[in-house]
C-alpha positions as CSV (number, residue, x, y, z in Angstrom):
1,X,-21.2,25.5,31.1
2,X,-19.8,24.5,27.7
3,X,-21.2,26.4,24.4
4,X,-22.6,23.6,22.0
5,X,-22.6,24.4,18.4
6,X,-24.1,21.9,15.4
7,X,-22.0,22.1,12.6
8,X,-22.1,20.5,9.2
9,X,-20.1,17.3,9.2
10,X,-18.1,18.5,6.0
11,X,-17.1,21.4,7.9
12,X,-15.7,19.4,11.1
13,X,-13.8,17.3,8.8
14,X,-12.2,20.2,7.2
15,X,-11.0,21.9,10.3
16,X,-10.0,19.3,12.0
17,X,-6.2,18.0,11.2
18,X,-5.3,13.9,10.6
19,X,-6.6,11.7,8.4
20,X,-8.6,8.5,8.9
21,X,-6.9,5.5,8.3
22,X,-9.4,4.3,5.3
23,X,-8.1,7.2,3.7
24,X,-4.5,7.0,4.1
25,X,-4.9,3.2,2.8
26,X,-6.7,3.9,0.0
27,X,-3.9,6.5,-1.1
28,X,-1.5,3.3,-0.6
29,X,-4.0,1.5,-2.4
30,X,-3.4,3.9,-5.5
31,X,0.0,4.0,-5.7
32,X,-0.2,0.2,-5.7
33,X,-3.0,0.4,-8.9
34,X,-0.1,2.9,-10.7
35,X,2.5,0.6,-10.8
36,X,3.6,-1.7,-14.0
37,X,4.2,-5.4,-14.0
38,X,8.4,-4.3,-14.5
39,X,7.7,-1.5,-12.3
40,X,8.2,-0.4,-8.3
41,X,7.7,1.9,-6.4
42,X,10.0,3.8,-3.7
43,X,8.2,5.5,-0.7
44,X,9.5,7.7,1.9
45,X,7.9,8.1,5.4
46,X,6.2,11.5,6.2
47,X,7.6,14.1,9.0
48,X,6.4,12.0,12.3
49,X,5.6,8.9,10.6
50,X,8.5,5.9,11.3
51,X,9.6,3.3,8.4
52,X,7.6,0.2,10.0
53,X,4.3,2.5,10.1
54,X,4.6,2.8,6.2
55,X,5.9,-0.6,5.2
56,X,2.8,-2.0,7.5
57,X,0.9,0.4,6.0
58,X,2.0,-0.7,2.4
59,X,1.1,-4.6,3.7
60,X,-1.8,-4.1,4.3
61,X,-3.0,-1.9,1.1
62,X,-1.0,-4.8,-0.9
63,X,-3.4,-7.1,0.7
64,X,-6.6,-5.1,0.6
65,X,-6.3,-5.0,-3.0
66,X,-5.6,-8.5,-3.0
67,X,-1.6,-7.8,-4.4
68,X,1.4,-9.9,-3.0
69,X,3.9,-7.2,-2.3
70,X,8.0,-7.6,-2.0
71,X,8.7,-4.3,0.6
72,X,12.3,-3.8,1.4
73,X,14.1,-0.7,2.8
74,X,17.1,1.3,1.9
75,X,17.9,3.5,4.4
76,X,14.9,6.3,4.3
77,X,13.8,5.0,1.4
78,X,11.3,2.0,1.1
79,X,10.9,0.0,-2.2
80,X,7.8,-2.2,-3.5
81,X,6.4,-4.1,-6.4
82,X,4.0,-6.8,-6.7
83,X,5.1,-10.1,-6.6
84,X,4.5,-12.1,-10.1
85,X,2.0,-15.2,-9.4
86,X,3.9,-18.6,-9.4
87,X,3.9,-20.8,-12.2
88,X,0.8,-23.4,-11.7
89,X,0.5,-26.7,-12.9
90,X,3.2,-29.7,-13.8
91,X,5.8,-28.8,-16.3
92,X,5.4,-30.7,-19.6
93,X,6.9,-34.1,-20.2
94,X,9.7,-33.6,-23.0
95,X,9.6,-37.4,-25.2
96,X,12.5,-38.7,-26.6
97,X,13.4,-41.0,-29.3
98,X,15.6,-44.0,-28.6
């Protein structure tokens, strides 16, 4: 028969490896906060992770923290910013004299 032990929860989630996916986005979710309207940021995937998991990842952070991102990738590396909101509204009539 298998031994059963009761553990504090902090303790399990110490020793036990990977992180939960609220967690990993809200790390994307900071890096996102740090950046500057002229600034980006560049991103490399961790060992085991592929490009598409982080630039998903990065999508869906941009969008939880309600941010339009622009992700491209060059070769390892992947490059964001947030996208500047689009100019509302009719542009102004210019009058001339005749």
């Amino acid at each position: 028969m298998p031994k059963l032990d009761v553990v504090p929860i902090a303790e399990a989630k110490i020793r036990t490896p990977g992180r939960s996916r609220a967690e990993v986005l809200r790390e994307y979710i900071e890096f996102i906060e740090q950046l500057g309207d002229d600034q980006a940021g560049r991103i490399q995937p961790s060992p085991g992770e592929t490009q598409r998991t982080t630039m998903r990842r990065l999508g869906d952070a941009g969008r939880l923290s309600d941010k339009n991102l622009v992700i491209k990738k060059d070769g390892e590396a992947i490059y964001f910013w947030v996208k500047p909101p689009p100019k509302r509204g009719r542009p102004r009539k210019i009058f001339q004299e005749s």
